[in-house]
C-alpha positions in Angstrom: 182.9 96.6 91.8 185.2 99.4 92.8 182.7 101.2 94.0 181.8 98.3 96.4 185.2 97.5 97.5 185.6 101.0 99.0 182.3 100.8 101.0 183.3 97.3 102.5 186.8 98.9 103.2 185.1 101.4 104.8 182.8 99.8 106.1 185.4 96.9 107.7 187.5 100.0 108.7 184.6 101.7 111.0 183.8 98.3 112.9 187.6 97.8 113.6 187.4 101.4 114.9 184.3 101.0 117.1 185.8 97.6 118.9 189.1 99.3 119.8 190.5 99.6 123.2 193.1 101.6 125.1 196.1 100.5 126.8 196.8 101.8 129.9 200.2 103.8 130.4 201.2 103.8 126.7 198.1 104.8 125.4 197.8 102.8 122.2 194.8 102.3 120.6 194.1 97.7 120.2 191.4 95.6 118.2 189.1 94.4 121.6 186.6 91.7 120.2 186.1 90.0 123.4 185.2 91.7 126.3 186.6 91.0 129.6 183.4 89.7 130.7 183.9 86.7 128.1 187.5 86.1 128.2 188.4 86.2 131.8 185.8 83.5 132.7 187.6 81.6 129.8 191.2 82.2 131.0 190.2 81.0 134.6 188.7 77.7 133.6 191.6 77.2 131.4 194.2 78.0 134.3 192.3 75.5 136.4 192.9 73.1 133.5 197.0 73.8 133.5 197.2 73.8 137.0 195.8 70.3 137.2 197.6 68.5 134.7 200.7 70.7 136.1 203.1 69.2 138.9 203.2 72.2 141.4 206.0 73.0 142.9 206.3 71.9 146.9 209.6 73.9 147.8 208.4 76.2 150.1 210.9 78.5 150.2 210.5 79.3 145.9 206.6 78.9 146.3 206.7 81.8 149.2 209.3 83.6 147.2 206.8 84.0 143.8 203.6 84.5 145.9 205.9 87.5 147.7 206.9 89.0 144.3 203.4 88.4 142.9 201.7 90.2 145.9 204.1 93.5 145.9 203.7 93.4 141.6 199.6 93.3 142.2 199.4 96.6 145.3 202.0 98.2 142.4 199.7 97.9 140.1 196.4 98.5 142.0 197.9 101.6 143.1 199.0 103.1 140.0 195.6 102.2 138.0 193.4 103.6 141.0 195.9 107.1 140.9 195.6 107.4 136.8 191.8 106.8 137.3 192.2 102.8 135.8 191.0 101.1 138.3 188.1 100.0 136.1 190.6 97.8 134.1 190.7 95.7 137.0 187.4 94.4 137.5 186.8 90.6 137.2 190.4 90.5 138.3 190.9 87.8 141.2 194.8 87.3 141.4 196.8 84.4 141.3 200.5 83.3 142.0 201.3 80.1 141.2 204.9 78.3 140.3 204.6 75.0 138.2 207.5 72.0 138.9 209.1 72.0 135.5 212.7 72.5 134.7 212.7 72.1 131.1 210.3 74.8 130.8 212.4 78.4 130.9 208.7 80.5 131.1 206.3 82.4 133.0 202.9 83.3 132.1 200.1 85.6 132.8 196.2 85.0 132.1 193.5 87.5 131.5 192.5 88.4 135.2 195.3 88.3 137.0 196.3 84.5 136.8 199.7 83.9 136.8 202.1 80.8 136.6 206.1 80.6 137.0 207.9 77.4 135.6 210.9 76.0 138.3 213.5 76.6 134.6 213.1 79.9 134.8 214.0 80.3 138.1 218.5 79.8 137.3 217.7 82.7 135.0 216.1 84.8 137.6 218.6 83.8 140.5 216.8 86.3 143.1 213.9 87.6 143.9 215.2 91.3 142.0 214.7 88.7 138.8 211.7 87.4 139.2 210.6 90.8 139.6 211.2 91.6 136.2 209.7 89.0 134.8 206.3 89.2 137.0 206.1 92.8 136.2 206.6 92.1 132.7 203.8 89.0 132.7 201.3 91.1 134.7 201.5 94.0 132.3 200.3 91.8 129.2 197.6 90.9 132.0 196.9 94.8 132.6 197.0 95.9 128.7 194.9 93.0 127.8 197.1 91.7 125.3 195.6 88.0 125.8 192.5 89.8 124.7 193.9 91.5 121.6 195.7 88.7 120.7 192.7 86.4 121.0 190.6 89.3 118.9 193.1 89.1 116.2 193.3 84.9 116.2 189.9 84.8 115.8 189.8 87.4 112.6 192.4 85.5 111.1 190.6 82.1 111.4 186.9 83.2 110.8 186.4 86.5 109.8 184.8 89.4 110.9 181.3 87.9 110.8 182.2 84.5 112.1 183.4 85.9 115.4 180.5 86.4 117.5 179.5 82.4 116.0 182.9 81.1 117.5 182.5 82.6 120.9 179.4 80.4 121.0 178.9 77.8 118.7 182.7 76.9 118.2 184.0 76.6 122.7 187.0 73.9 121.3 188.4 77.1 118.8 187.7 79.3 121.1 190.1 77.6 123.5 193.0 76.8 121.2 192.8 80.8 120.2 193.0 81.4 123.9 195.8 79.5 124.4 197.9 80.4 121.5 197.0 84.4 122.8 199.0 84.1 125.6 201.8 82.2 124.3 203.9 82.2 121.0 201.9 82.9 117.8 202.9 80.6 115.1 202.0 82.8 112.1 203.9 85.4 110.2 200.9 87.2 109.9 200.2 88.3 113.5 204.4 87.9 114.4 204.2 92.2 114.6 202.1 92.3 117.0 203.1 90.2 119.5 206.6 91.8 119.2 204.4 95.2 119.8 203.2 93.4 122.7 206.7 91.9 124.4 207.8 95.5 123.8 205.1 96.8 125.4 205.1 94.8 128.2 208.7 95.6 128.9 208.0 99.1 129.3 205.1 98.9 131.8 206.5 96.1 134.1 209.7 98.5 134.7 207.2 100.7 136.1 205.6 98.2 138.0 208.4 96.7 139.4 209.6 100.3 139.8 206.3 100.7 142.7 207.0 97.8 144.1 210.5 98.9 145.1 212.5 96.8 142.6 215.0 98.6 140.7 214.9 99.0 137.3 218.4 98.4 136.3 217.7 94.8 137.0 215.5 94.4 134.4 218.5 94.7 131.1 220.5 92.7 133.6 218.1 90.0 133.5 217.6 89.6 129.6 221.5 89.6 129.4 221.4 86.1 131.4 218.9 85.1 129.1 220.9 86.2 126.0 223.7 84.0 127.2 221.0 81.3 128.3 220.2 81.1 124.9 223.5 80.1 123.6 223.0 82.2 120.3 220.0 79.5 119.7 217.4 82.5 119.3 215.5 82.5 116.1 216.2 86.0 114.1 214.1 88.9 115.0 211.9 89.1 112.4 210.7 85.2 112.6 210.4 86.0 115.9 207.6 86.0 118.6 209.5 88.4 121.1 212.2 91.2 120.4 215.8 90.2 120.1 217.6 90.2 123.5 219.7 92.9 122.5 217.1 94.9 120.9 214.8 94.4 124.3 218.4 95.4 126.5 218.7 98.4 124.4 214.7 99.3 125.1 214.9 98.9 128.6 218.0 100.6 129.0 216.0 103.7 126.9 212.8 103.6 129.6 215.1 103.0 132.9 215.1 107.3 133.3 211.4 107.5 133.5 211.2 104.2 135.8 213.3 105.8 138.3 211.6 108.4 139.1 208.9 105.2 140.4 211.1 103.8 142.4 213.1 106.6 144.2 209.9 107.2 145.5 208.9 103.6 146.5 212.4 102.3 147.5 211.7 102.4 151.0 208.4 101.6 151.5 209.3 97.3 151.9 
């Protein structure tokens, strides 16, 4: 029985191996299940889906104001993957800006493939278009490392099972979906809770650099998360039961990578 137990664990420990993927700019090694091919299709459809049963918002002036930020975010990041030799993780990609009327809701999303959405609460938080900076930088970096896809990879593992997965990407569309959904939003188990912190953490540091090419300073980005600290009204759940990084633990972080940032946007700071 021993004997078996070590071939499966080697055995499960080769396939994890063989399906792994790389993340650009930090260079750490993810479980990739789903190819782009098959998940960006998905997260288009289901974007479609939000957007309809969304109110949209119809002040022009925040509308323009996202699409602007979203635009300089996306040549940022187009540039820096074609000059790293990247560009590859772009394909499929067709980019998408879109802010959703809803103040209750202090949140912003990205999609596999470059969909993105902006709720009107988060918008006090941001106050300018320096905040809203950070957080599309920090949205279109899960985008560009393909967390939704890792995330989604490791759902569908903890729901079926290695063997199972192929059979839900088929047989099962409905699981599929809510798997989706959950893998760009908050996971709900304990289980999975250390890699979506890996993932906010993650994010953080690559949108500093993107909003760094895009000619938005760095040093707005700890600035932001101290509004949200004091938005939260101590409220926050502890760290550990907790989707994201603590504020102060993310202000400390950024704070940490704002050196190497710089050197991005001395060089961009005058381009816009």
């Amino acid at each position: 029985m021993k004997y078996f137990l070590k071939i499966f664990t080697l055995f499960l420990v080769l396939t994890l191996l063989s399906q792994c993927a790389t993340v650009p700019v930090t260079g750490r090694k993810q479980l990739s299940l789903v190819s782009n091919d098959e998940i960006i299709p998905m997260s288009f459809d289901q974007y479609k889906q939000v957007l309809a049963e969304s109110k949209l918002s119809n002040d022009k002036e925040q509308v323009a104001l996202i699409k602007k930020v979203g635009s300089r975010i996306q040549t940022a990041v187009e540039e820096y993957l074609t000059e790293i030799g990247a560009q590859d993780q772009l394909t499929g990609f067709d980019w998408e800006f879109n802010l959703i009327d809803n103040d209750s809701t202090v949140n912003a999303w990205a999609m596999p493939g470059g969909k993105v959405a902006f709720y009107t609460g988060i918008l006090p938080i941001c106050q300018d278009e320096k905040g809203i900076a950070v957080v599309m930088g920090h949205e279109v970096a899960h985008a560009i490392a393909n967390h939704g896809r890792e995330r989604m990879s490791q759902g569908l593992i903890a729901q079926l099972g290695m063997s199972s997965v192929s059979v839900a990407m088929g047989q099962n569309p409905t699981l599929t979906q809510e798997v989706l959904l959950q893998s760009i939003g908050a996971g709900t188990q304990l289980g999975i809770l250390k890699f979506s912190r890996t993932h906010e953490s993650e994010a953080d540091r690559i949108g500093l650099i993107f909003m760094a090419i895009a000619g938005y300073d760095p040093h707005e980005a700890p600035t932001f998360w101290e509004r949200m600290a004091s938005n939260s009204g101590g409220g926050a759940p502890p760290e550990w039961m907790s989707t994201h990084p603590s504020n102060q633990t993310r202000i400390s972080d950024l704070n940490e990578q704002i050196p190497n940032a710089m050197k991005y946007y001395e060089k961009n700071k005058d381009r816009y």
